[in-house]
Wavefront OBJ file of the C-alpha trace (Angstrom):
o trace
v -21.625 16.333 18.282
v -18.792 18.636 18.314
v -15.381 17.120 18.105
v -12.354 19.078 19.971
v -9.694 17.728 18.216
v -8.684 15.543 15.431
v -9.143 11.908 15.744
v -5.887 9.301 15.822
v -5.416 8.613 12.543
v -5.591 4.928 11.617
v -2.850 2.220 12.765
v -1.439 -0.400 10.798
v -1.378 -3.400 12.360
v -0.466 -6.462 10.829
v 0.359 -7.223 6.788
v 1.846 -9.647 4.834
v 2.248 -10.286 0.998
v 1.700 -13.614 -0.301
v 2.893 -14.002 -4.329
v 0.219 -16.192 -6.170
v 0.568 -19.591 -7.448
v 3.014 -18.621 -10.532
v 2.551 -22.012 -12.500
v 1.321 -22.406 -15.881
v 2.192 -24.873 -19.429
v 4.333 -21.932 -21.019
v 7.227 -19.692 -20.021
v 4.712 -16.589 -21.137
v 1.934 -17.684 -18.803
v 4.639 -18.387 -15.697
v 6.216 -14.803 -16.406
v 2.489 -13.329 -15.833
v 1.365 -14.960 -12.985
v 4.321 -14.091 -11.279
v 3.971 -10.461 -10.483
v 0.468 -11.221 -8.734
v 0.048 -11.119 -4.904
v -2.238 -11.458 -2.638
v -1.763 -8.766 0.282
v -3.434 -8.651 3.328
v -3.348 -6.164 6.364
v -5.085 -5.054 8.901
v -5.257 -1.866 11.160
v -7.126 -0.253 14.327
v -8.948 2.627 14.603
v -10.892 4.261 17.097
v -13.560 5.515 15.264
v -16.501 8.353 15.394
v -20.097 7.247 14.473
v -19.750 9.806 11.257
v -15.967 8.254 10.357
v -15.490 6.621 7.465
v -12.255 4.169 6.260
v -10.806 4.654 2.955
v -7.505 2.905 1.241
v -5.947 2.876 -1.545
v -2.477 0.791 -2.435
v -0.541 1.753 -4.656
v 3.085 -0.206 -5.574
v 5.922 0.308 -7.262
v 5.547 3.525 -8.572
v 7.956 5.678 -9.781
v 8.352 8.874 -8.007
v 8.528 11.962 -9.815
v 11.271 13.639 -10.182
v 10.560 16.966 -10.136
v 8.412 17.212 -6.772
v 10.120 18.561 -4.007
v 10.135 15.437 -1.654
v 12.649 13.896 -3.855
v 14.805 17.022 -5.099
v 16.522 16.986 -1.625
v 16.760 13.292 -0.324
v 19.063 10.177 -1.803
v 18.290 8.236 -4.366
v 19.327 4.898 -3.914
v 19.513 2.499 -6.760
v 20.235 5.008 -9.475
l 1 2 3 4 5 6 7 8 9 10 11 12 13 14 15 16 17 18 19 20 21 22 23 24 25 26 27 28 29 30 31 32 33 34 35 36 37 38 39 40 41 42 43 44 45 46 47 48 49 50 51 52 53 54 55 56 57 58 59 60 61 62 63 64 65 66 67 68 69 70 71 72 73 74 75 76 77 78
């Protein structure tokens, strides 16, 4: 099968971010627990027998500073 065009890409749908339960005996054990999440989404597609999905998710990552995206726009929180 020949396709004509490119497919719509993949839309997000729903997400949400829940943070773990951050309990624990010591300060030390709270303090880890507390930057785990549990995050959930979900998307539609309309998809070609041959089409595959792939994600990755990344957070919190610094940009860097030298690619072009960020030479030109704001930096907020610097």
């Amino acid at each position: 099968m020949v396709l004509r065009n490119y497919p719509t890409p993949p839309t997000l749908t729903t997400q949400t971010g829940k943070g773990a339960f951050a309990g624990g005996d010591t300060t030390k054990m709270r303090l880890a627990k507390a930057s785990e999440w549990n995050f959930t989404y979900s998307y539609t597609e309309d998809q070609a027998a041959q089409d595959k999905i792939f994600s990755d998710i990344e957070f919190n990552l610094i940009p860097n500073p030298s690619a072009e995206h960020w030479r030109y726009q704001p930096r907020p929180f610097q």
